[in-house]
C-alpha positions as YAML, in Angstrom:
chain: A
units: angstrom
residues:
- id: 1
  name: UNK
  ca: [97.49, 76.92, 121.03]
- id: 2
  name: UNK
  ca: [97.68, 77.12, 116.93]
- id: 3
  name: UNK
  ca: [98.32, 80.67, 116.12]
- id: 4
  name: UNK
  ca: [96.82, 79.89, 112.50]
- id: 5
  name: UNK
  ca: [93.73, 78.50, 113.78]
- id: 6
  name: UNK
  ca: [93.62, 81.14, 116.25]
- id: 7
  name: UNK
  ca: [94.13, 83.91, 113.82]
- id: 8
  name: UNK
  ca: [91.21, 82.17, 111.97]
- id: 9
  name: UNK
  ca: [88.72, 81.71, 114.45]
- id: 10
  name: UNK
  ca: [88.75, 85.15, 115.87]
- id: 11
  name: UNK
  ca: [88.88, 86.75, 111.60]
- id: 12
  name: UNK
  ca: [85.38, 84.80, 111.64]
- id: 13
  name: UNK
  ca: [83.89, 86.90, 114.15]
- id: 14
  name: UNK
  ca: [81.86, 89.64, 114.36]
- id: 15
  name: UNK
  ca: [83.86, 92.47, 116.05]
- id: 16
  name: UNK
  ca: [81.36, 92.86, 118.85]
- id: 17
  name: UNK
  ca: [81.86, 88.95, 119.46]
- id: 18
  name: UNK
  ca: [85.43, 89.42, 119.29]
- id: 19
  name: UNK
  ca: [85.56, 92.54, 122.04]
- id: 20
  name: UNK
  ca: [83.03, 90.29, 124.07]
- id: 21
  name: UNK
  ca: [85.38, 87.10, 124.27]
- id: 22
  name: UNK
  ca: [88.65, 88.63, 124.58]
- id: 23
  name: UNK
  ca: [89.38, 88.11, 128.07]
- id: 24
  name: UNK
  ca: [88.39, 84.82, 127.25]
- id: 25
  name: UNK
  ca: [90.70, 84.62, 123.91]
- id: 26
  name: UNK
  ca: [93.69, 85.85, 125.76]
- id: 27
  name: UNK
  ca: [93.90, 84.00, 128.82]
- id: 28
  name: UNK
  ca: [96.22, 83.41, 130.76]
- id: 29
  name: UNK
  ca: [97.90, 86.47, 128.70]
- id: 30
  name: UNK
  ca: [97.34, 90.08, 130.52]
- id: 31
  name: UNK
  ca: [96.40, 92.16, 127.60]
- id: 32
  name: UNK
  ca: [96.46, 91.78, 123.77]
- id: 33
  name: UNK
  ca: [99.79, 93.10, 123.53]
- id: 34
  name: UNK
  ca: [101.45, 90.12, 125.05]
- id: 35
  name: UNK
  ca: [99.16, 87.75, 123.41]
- id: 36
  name: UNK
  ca: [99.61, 88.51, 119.95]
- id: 37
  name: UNK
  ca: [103.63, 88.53, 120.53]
- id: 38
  name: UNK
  ca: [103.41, 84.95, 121.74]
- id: 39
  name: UNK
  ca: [101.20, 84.32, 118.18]
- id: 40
  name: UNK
  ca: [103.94, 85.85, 116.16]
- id: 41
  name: UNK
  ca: [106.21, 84.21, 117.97]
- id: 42
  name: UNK
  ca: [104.75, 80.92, 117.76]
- id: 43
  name: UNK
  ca: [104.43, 81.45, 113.89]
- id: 44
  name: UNK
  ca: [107.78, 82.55, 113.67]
- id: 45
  name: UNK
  ca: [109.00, 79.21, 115.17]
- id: 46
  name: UNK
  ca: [106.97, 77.21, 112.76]
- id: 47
  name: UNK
  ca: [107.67, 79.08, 109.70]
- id: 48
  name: UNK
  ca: [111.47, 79.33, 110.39]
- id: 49
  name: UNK
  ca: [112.39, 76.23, 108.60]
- id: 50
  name: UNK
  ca: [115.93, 75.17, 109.44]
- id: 51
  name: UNK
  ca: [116.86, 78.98, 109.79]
- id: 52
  name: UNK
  ca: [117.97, 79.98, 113.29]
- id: 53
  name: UNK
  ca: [115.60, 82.50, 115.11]
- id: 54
  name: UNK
  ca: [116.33, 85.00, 117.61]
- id: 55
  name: UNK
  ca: [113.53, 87.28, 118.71]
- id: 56
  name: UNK
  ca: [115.29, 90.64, 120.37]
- id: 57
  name: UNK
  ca: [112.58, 92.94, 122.18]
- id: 58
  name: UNK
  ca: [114.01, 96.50, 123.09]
- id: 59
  name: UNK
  ca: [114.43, 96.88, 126.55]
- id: 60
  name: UNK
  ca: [113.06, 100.31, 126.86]
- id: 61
  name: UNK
  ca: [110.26, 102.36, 125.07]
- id: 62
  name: UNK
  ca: [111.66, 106.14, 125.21]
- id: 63
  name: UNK
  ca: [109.05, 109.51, 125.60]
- id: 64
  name: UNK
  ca: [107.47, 110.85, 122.27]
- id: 65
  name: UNK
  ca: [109.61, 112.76, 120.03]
- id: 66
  name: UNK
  ca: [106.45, 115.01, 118.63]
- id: 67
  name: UNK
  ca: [103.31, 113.09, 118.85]
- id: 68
  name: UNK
  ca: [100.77, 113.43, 120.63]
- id: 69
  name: UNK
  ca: [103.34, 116.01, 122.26]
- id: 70
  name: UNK
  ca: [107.47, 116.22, 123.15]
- id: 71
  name: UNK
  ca: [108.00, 114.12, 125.99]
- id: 72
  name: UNK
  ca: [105.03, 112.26, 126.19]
- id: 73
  name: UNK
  ca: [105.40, 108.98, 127.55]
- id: 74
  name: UNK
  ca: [102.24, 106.76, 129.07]
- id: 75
  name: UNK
  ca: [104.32, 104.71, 131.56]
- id: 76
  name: UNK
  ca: [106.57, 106.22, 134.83]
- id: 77
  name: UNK
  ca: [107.53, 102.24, 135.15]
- id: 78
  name: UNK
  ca: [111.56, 101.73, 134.68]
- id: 79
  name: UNK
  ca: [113.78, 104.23, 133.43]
- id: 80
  name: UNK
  ca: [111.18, 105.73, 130.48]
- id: 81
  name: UNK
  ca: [109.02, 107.44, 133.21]
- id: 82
  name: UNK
  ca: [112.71, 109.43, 133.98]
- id: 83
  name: UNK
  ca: [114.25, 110.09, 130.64]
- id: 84
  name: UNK
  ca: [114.37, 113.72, 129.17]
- id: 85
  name: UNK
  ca: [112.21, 114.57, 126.26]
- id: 86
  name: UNK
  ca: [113.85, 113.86, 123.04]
- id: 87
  name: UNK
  ca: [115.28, 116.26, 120.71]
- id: 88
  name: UNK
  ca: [113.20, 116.35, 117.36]
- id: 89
  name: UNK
  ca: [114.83, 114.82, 113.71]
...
């Protein structure tokens, strides 16, 4: 898959088209979260040049700090469902 021309294609549609063919769009991708890493990641690799690339994800998304409250988190999966609210900066 071309993440240009698929960037394209889906800026050319209407956004009721675009929420209609998503599923579609995304396959074999779960949500649009993972799909648009692999386009950046795809665009990364072609744009690099000669540089070296390394793509480092964190391993763990932490509870809220304020928003929408302390200790919010939307996910008990792994250790971010356990962790202690964090203290505020």
């Amino acid at each position: 898959m071309d993440p240009y021309k698929t960037v394209s294609t889906i800026e050319g549609m209407t956004y009721e088209h675009a929420e209609k063919m998503t599923r579609k769009i995304i396959r074999p991708y779960p949500n649009t979260y993972t799909f648009s890493k692999m386009l950046g990641e795809q665009m990364l690799q072609k744009e690099k040049g000669s540089v070296p690339l390394c793509i480092v994800r964190p391993a763990i998304i932490g509870p809220a700090v304020r928003d929408p409250f302390p200790g919010w988190v939307d996910s008990l999966i792994g250790p971010a469902g356990t962790l202690p609210p964090p203290s505020p900066p």
